[in-house]
C-alpha positions as CSV (number, residue, x, y, z in Angstrom):
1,X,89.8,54.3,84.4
2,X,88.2,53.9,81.1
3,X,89.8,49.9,80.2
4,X,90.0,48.1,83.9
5,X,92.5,44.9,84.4
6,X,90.5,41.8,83.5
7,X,89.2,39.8,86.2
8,X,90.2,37.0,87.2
9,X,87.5,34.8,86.5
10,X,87.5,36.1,83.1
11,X,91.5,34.7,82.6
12,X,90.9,31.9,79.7
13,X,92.6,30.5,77.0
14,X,93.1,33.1,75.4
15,X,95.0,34.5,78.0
16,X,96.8,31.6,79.3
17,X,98.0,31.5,75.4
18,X,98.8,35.3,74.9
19,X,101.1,34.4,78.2
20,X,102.7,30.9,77.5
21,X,106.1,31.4,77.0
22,X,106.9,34.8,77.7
23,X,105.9,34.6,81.5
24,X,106.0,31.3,84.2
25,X,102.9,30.2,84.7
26,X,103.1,31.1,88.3
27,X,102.4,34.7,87.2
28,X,99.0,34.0,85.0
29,X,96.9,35.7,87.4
30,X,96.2,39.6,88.1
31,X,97.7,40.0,91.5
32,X,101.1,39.0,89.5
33,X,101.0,40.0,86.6
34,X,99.9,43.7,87.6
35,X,97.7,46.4,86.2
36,X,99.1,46.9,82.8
37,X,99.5,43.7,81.7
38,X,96.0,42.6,83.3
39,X,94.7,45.5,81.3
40,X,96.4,44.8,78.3
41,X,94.7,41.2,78.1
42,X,91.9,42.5,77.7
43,X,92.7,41.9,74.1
44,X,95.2,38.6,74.4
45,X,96.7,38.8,70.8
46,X,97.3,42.2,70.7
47,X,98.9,41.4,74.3
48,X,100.9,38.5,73.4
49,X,102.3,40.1,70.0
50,X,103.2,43.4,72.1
51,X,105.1,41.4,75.3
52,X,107.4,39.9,72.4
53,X,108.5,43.0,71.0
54,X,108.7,44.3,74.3
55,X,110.5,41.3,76.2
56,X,113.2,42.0,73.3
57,X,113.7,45.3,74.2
58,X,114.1,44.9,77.8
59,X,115.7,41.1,77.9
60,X,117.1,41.0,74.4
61,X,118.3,44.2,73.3
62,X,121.7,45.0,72.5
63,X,121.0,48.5,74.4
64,X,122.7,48.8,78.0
65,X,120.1,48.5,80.9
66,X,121.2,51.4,82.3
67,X,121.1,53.4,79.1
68,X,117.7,51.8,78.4
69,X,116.1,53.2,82.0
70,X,117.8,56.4,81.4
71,X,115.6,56.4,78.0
72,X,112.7,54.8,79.5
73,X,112.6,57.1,82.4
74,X,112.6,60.3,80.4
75,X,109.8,59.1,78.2
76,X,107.6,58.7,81.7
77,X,108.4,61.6,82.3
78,X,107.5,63.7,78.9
79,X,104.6,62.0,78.7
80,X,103.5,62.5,82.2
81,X,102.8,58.4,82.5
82,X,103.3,57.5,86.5
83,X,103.0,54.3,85.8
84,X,105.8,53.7,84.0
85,X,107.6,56.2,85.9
86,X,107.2,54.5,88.8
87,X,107.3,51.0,87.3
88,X,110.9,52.1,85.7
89,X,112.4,53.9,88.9
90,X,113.1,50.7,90.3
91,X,114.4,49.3,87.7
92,X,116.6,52.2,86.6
93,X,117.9,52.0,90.0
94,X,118.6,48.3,89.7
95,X,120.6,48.9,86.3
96,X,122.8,51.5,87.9
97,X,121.1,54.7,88.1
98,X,121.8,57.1,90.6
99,X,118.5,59.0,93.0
100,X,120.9,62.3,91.6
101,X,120.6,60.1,87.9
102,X,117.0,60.0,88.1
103,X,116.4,63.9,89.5
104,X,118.7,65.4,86.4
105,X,115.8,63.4,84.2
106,X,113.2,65.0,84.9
107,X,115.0,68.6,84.6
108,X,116.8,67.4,81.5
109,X,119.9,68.1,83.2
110,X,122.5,65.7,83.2
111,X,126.6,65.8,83.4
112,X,127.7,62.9,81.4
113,X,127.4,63.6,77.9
114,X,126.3,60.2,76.9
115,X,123.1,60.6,79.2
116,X,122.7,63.9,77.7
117,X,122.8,62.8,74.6
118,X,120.3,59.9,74.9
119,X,117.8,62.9,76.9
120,X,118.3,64.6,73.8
121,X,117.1,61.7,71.5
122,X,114.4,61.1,74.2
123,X,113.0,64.5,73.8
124,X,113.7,65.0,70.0
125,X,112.1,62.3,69.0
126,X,108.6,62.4,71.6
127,X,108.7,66.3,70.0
128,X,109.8,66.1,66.3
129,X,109.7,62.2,65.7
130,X,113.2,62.5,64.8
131,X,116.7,62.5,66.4
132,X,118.8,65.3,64.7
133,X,121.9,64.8,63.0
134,X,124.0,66.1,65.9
135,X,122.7,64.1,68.5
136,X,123.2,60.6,66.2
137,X,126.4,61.7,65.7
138,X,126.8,61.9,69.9
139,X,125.5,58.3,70.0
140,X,127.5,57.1,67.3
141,X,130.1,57.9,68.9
142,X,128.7,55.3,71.9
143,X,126.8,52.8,70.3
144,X,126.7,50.2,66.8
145,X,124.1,50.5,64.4
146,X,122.5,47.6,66.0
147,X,122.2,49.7,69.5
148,X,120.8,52.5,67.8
149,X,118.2,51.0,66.6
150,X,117.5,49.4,69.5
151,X,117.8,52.7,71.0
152,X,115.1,54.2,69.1
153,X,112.4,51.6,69.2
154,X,112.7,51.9,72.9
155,X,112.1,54.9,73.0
156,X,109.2,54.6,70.6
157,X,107.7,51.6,72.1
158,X,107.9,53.0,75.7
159,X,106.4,56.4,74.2
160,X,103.6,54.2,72.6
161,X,103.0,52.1,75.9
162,X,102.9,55.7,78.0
163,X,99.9,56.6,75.5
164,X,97.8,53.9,76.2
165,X,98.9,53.6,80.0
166,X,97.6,57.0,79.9
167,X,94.3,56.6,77.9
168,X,93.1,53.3,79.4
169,X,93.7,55.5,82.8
170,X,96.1,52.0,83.8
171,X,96.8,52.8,88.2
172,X,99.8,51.7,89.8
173,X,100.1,49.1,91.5
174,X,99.4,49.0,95.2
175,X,103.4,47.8,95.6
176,X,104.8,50.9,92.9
177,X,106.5,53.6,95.2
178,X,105.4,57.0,95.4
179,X,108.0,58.7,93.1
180,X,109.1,61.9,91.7
């Protein structure tokens, strides 16, 4: 672990600030607010500034939740990040997603060629930083400009959280499932 969760008895203004708003206050302590975001505080404006943008894109977006795990899930997995892999399980699970679902993820392999086609932006974009005319064409067909862009920052922002997940060495949370 190279940045830990900040301590409890270092939680101050700062943080109670970075938090006010975007989580009850019942949940301005470690134990509930869990490893990432404890870790993330570490640096409360950077935190605060980040749970916006990413509150949107799981409470705000125009993006379907279930389309939104499937995306978030395969970005876990690309990027190898278990904590959001495991973090995102149960949630893709609670928007709809099949155990059968999540398997095909991790393979790449799945029958509905919507899901395919959002795996395919998934891995064009963590590869080429782009999605290819073909597969926009595939979500056109699905989604309105406004979901596609949605689409895409999830993607990026989830691929941007794995890499500092990653390099801070952020651990699961004693009540994250083992998954895979």
């Amino acid at each position: 672990m190279r940045v830990a969760p900040l301590p409890a008895d270092q939680w101050d203004d700062g943080v109670t600030k970075a938090l006010d708003g975007l989580m009850p206050q019942e949940r301005h302590n470690p134990e509930a607010t869990g490893n990432l975001v404890a870790t993330l505080l570490r640096h409360p404006k950077l935190t605060r500034a980040f749970l916006r943008f990413n509150f949107h894109l799981l409470y705000g977006s125009s993006v379907p939740a279930r389309i939104r795990e499937l995306a978030v899930l395969r970005v876990a997995h690309l990027t190898k990040c278990e904590y959001e892999w495991r973090h995102h399980v149960n949630m893709g699970r609670e928007a709809g997603l099949s155990d059968e679902v999540i398997d095909g993820i991790t393979r790449g392999e799945l029958s509905d060629d919507l899901d395919r086609a959002v795996l395919t932006a998934v891995d064009e974009l963590h590869h080429d930083s782009v999605v290819s005319d073909d597969t926009w064409s595939a979500l056109s067909a699905h989604f309105d400009e406004h979901q596609l862009m949605d689409l895409v920052f999830t993607i990026g922002c989830y691929g941007s959280l794995a890499m500092a997940i990653n390099t801070f060495g952020v651990e699961p949370d004693s009540n994250m499932e083992a998954e895979r």
